[in-house]
Backbone as numpy.savetxt, mean C-alpha at the origin, in Angstrom:
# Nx Ny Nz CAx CAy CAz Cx Cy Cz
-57.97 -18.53 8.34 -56.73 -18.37 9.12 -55.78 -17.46 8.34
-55.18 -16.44 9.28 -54.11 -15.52 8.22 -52.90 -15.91 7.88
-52.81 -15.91 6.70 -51.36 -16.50 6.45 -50.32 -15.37 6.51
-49.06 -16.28 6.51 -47.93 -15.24 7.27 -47.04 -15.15 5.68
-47.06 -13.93 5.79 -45.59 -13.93 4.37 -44.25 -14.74 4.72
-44.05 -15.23 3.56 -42.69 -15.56 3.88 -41.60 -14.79 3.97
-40.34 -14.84 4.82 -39.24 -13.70 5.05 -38.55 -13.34 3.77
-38.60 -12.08 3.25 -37.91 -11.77 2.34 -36.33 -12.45 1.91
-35.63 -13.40 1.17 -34.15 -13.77 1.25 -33.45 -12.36 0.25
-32.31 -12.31 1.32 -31.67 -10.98 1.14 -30.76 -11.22 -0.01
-30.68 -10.51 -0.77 -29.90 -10.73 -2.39 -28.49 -10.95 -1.94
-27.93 -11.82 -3.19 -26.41 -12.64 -2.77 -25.84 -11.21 -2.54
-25.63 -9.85 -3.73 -24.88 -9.10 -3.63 -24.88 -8.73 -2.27
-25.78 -7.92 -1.75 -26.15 -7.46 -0.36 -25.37 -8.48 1.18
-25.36 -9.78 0.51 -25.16 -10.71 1.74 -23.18 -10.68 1.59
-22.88 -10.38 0.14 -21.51 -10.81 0.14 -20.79 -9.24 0.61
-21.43 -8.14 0.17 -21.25 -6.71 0.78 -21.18 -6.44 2.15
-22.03 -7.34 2.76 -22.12 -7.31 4.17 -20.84 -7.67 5.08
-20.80 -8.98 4.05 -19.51 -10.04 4.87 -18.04 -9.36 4.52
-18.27 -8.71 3.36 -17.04 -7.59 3.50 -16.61 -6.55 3.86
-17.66 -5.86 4.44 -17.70 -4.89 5.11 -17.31 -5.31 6.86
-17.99 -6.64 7.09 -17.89 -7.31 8.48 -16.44 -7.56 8.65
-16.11 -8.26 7.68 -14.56 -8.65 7.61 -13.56 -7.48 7.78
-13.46 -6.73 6.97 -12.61 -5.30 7.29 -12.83 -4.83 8.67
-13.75 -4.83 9.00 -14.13 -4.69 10.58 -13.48 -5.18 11.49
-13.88 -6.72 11.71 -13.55 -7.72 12.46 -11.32 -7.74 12.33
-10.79 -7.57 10.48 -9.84 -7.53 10.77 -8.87 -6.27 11.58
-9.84 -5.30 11.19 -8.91 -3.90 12.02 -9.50 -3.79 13.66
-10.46 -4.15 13.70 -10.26 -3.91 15.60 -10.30 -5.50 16.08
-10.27 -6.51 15.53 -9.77 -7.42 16.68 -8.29 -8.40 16.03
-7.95 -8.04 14.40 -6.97 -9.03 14.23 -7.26 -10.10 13.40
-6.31 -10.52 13.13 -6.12 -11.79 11.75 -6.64 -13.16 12.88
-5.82 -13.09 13.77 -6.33 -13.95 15.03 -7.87 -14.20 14.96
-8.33 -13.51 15.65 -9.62 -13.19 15.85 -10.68 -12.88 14.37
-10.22 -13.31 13.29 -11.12 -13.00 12.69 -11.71 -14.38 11.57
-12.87 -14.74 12.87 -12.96 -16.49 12.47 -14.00 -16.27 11.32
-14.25 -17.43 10.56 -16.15 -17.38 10.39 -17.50 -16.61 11.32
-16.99 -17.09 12.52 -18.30 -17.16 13.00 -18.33 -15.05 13.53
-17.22 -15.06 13.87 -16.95 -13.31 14.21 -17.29 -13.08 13.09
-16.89 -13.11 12.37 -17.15 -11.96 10.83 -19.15 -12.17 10.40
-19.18 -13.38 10.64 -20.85 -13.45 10.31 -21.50 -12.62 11.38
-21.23 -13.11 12.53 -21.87 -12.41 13.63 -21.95 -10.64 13.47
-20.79 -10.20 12.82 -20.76 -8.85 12.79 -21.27 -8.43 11.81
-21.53 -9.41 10.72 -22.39 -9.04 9.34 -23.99 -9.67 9.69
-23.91 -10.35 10.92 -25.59 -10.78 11.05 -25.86 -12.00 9.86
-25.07 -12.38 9.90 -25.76 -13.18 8.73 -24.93 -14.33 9.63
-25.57 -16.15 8.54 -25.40 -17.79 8.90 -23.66 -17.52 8.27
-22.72 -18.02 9.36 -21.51 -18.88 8.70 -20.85 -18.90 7.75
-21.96 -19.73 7.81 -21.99 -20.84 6.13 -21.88 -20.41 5.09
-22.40 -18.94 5.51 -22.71 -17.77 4.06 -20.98 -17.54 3.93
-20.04 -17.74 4.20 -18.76 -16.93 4.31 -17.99 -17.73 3.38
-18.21 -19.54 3.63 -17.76 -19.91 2.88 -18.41 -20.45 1.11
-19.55 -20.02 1.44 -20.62 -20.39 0.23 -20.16 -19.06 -0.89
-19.79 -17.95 0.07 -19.72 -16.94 -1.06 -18.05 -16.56 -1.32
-17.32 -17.11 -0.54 -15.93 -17.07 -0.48 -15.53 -18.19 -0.52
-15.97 -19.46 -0.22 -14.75 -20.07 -0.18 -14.09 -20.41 0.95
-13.40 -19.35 1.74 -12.24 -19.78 2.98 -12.51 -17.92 3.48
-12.18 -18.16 4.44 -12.22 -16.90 5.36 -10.74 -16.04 4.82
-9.86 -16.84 4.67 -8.59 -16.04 3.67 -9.02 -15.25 2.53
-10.40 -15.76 2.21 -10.31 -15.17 0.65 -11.63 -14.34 1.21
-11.90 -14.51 2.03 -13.11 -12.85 2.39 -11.84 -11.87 2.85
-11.42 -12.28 3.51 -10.36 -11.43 4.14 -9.72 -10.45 3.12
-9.29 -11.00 1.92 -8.56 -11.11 0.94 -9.33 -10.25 0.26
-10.45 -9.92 -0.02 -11.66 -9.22 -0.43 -12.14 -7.96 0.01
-11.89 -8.29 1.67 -11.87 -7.18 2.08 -10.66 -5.84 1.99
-9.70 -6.45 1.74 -8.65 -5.45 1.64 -8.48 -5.22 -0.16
-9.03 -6.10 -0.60 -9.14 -5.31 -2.02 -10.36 -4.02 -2.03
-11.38 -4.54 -1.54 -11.89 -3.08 -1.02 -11.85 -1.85 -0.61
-10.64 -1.94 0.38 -10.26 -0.74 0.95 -9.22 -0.29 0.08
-8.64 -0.95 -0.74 -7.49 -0.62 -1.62 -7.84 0.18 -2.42
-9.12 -0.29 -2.92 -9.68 0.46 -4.24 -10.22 2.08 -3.40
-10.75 1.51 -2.68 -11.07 3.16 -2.05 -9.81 4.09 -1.58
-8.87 3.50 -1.13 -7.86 4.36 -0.89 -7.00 4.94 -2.03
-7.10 3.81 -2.97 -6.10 4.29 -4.24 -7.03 5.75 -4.76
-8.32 5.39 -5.14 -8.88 7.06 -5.60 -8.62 7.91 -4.71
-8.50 7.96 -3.58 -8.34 9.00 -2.86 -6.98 9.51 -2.73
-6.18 8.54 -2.78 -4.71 9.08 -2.79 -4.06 9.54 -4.65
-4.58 9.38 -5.37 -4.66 9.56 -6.94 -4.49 11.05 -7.13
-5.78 11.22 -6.17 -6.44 12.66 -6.37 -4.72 13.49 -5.50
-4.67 13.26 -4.36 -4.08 13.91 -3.95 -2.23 13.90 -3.84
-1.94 12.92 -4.71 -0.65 13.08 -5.34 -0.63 14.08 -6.43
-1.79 13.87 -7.30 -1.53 15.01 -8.43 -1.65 16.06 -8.28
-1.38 16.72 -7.35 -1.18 17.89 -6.29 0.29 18.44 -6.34
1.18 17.05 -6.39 2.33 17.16 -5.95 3.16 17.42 -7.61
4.50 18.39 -7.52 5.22 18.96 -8.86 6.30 19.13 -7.95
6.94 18.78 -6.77 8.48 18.58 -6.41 8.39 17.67 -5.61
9.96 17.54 -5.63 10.23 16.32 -4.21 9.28 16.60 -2.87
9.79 17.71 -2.39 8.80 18.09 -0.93 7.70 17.80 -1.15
6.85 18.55 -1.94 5.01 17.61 -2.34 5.31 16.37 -2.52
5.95 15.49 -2.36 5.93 13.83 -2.80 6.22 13.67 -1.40
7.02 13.98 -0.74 7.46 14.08 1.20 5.66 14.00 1.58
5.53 15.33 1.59 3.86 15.86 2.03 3.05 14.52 1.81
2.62 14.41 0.52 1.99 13.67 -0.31 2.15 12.23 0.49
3.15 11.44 0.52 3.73 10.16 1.51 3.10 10.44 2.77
3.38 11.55 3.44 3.12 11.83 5.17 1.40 11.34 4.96
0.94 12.23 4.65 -0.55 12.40 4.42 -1.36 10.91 4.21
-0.71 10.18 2.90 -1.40 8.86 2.32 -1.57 8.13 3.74
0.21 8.20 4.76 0.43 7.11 5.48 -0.41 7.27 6.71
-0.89 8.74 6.77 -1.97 9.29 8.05 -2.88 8.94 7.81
-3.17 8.88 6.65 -5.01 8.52 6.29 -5.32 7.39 6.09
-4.55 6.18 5.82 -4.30 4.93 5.73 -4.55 4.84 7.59
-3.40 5.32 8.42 -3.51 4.82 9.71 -4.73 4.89 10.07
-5.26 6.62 9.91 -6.41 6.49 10.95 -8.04 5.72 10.52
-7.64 5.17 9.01 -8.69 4.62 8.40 -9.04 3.58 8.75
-7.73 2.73 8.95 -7.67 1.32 8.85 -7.10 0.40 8.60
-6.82 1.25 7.04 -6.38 0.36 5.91 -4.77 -0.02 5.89
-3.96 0.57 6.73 -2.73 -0.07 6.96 -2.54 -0.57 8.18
-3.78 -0.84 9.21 -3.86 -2.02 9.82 -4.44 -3.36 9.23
-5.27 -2.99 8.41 -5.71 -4.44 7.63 -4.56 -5.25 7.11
-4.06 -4.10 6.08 -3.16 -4.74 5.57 -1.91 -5.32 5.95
-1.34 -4.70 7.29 -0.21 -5.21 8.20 -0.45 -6.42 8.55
-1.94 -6.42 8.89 -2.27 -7.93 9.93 -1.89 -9.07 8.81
-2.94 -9.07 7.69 -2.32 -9.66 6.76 -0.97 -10.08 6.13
-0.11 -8.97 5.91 1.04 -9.69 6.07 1.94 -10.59 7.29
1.38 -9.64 8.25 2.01 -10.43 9.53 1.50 -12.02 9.09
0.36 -12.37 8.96 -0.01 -13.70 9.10 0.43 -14.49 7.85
0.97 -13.68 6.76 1.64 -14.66 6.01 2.90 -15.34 6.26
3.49 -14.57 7.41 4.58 -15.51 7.94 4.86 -16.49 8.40
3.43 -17.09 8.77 2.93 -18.65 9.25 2.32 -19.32 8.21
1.81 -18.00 7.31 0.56 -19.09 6.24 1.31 -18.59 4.79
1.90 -19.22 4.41 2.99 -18.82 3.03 1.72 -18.73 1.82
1.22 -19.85 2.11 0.08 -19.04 0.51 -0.30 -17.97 0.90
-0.37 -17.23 1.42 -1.16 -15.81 1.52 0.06 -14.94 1.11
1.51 -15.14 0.71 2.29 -14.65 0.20 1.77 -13.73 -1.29
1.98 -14.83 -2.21 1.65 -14.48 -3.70 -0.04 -13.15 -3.60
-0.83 -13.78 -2.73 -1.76 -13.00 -3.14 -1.99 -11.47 -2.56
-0.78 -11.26 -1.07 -0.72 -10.29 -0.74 0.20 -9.33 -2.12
1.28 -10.58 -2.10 2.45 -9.58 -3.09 1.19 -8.66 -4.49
0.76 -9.74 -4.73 -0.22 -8.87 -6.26 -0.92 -7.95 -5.80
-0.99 -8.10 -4.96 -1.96 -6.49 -4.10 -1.69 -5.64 -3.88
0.05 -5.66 -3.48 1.01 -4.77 -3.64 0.87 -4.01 -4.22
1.16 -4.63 -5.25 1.83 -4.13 -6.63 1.12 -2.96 -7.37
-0.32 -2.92 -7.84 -1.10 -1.46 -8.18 0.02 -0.36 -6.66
0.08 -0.39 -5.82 0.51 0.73 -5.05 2.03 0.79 -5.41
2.52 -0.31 -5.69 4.22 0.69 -6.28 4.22 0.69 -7.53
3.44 0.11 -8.30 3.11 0.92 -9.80 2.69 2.41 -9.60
1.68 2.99 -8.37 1.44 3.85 -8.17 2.26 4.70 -8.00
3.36 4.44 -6.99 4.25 5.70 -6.00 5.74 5.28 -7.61
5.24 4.53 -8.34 6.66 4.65 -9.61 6.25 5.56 -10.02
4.96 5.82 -10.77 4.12 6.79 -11.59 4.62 7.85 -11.17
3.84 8.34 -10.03 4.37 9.62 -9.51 5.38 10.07 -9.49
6.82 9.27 -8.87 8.15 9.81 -8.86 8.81 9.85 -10.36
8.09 8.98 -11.40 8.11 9.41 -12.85 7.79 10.57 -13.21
6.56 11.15 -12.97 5.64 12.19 -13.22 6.41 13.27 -12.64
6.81 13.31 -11.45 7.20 14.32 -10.86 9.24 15.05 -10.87
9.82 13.55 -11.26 11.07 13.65 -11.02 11.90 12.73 -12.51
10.89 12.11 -13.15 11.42 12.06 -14.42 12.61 12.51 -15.34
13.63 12.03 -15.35 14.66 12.99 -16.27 15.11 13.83 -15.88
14.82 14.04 -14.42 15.91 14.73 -13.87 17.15 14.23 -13.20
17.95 14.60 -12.74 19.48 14.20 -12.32 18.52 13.40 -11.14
18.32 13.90 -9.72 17.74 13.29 -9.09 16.85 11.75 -9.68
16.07 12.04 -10.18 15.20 10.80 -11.01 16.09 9.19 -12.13
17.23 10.31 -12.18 18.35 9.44 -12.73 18.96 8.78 -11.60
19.24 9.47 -10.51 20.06 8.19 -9.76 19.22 7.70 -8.79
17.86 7.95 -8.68 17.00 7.12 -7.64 15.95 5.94 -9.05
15.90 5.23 -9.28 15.09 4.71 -10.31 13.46 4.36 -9.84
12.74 4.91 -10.54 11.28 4.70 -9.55 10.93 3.19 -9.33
11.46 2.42 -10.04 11.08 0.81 -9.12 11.77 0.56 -7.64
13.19 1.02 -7.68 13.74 1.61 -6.28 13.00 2.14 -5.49
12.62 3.21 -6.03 12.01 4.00 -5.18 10.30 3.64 -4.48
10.01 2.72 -5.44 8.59 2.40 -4.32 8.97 1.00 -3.89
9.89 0.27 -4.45 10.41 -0.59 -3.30 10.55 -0.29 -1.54
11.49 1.01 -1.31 11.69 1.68 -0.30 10.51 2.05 0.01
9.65 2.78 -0.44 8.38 3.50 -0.18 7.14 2.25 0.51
7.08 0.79 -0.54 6.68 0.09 0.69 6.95 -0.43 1.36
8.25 -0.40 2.10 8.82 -0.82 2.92 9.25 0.15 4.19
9.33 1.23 4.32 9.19 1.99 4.83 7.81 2.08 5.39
6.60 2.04 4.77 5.28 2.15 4.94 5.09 1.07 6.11
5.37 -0.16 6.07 5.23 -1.26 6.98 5.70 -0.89 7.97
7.07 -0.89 7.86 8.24 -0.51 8.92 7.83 0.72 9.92
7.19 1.96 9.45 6.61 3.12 10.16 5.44 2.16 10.83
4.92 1.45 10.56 3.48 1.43 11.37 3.85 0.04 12.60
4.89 -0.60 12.12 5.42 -2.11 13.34 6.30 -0.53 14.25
6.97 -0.06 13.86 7.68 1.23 14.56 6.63 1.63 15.49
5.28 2.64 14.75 4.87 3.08 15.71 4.04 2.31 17.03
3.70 0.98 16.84 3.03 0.30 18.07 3.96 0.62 19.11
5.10 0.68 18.92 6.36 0.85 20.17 6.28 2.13 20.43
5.85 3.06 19.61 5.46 4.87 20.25 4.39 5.43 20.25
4.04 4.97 21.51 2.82 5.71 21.74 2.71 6.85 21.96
3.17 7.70 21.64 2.59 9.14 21.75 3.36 9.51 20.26
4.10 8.85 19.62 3.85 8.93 17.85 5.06 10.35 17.78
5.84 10.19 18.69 7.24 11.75 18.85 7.64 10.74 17.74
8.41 9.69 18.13 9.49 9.18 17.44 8.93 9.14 15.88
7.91 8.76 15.63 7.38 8.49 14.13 7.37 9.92 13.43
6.82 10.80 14.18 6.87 12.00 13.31 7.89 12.64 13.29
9.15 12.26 14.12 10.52 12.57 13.94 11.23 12.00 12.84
10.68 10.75 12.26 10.93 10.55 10.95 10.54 10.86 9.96
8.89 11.47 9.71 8.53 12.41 8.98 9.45 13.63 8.83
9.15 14.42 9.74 10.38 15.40 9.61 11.80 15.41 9.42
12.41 14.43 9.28 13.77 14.25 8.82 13.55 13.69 6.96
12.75 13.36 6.90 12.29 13.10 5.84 12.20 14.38 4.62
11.33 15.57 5.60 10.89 17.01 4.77 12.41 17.62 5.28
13.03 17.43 5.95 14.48 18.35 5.60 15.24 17.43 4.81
15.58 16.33 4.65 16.33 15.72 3.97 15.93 15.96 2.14
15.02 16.45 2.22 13.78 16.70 0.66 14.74 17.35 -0.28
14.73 18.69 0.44 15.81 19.72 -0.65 17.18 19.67 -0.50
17.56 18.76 0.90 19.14 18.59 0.25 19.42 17.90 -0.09
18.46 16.82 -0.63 18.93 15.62 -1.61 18.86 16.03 -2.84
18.16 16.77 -3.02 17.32 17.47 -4.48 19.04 18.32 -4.65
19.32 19.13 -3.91 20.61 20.34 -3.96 22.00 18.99 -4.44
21.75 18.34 -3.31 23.37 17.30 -3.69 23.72 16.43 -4.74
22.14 16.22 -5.50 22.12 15.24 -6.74 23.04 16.55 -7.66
22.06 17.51 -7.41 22.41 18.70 -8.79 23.40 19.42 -8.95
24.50 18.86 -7.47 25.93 19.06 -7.67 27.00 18.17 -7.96
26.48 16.62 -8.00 27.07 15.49 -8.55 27.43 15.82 -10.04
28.52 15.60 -10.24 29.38 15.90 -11.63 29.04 14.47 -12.51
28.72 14.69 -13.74 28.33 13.34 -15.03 26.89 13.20 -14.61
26.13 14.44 -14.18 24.81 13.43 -13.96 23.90 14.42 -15.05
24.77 15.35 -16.26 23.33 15.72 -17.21 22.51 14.53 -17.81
23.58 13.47 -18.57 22.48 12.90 -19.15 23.07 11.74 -18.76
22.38 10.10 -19.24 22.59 9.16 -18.78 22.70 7.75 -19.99
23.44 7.36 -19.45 23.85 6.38 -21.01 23.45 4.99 -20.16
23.34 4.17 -21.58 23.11 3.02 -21.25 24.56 2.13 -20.83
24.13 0.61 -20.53 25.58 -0.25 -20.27 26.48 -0.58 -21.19
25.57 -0.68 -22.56 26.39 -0.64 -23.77 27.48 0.39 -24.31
26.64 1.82 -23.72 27.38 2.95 -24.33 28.27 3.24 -23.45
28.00 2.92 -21.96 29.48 2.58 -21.40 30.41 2.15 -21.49
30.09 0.58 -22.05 31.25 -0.03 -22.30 32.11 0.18 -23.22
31.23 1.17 -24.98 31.73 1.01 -26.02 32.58 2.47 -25.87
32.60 3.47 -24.76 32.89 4.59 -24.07 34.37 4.48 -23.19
34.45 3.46 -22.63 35.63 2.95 -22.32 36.42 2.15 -22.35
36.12 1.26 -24.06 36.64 0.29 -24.19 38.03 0.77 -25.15
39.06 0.59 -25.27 40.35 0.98 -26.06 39.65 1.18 -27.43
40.69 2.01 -28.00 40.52 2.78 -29.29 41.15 1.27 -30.36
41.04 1.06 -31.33 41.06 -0.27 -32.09 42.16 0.36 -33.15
43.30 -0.13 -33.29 43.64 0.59 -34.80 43.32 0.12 -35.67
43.50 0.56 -37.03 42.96 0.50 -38.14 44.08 -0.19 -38.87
């Protein structure tokens, strides 16, 4: 009688690659909603069970999955900030990241996710740390690029990617309300004219060559002592 091989079992890596690849999926075209166990297996072909055997909780595939796309987006946007040597290339540079993010994915993943931490508060802390490599990122740059200059003096780069991800969110809950995307790229473009006359109006602000600390302020305008 012929015997039958037994079915090859597919290696953990391969099975947990799958379910993260399924997951990023499942979260950008159907939603945080919609993105149960059994959807995400079904779309990775694989048992369930596998989701929480290799994760844990569907939060933390989820959670996996957007560290994924993070890492892929951060090299790609790396490359193409260091492109940028003025304000306007940092304008450009922003427009571009936030286009290629949209049409990727990856700032729908990540929206859904936050949206749903507004019901599910632990998913707070672990979105915030996820953050964070991207406004360490957009600090770097506006360091790199605007460093020590008058401008760079009165915008501080932790400011400045504060705004930068917040703006980022805010453009993409914005654009669901514009569908044909006038209004959004009307903020791009107010953005690239606003570039050089912010750059022009810093560099006509009077006391802005160099910059002292709070101490040397104070010891700067504190009365003369007699002797």
């Amino acid at each position: 009688m012929a015997q039958h091989a037994a079915p090859k079992r597919r290696p953990a890596r391969d099975t947990r690659n799958q379910l993260v690849e399924a997951a990023g999926t499942v979260l950008r075209e159907q939603g945080y909603a919609r993105a149960s166990a059994r959807s995400i297996a079904t779309t990775a072909g694989v048992n369930s069970a596998l989701v929480f055997y290799h994760f844990g909780s569907v939060d933390q595939l989820l959670l996996a999955a957007l560290d994924r796309s993070s890492e892929q987006r951060m090299a790609a946007h790396r490359a193409r900030a260091a492109q940028a040597h003025t304000l306007e290339d940092l304008v450009e540079v922003a427009v571009d990241i936030y286009r290629a993010d949209a049409a990727g994915g990856h700032l729908t993943l990540f929206a859904e996710l936050v949206a749903a931490s507004v019901s599910k508060p632990e998913l707070r802390p672990e979105i915030s740390r996820r953050a964070q490599p991207w406004m360490d990122f957009v600090a770097a740059e506006w360091e790199r690029v605007l460093g020590g200059s008058p401008l760079g003096r009165l915008l501080p780069a932790p400011d400045v990617a504060n705004a930068a991800i917040t703006l980022y969110l805010g453009i993409n809950l914005f654009s669901v309300l514009d569908e044909d995307q006038q209004r959004t790229e009307a903020v791009f473009d107010l953005a690239r004219e606003l570039a050089p006359r912010a750059k022009l109006l810093t560099l006509r602000l009077p006391g802005r060559k160099g910059t002292r600390t709070a101490t040397e302020h104070t010891e700067s305008t504190a009365p003369a002592q007699e002797d």
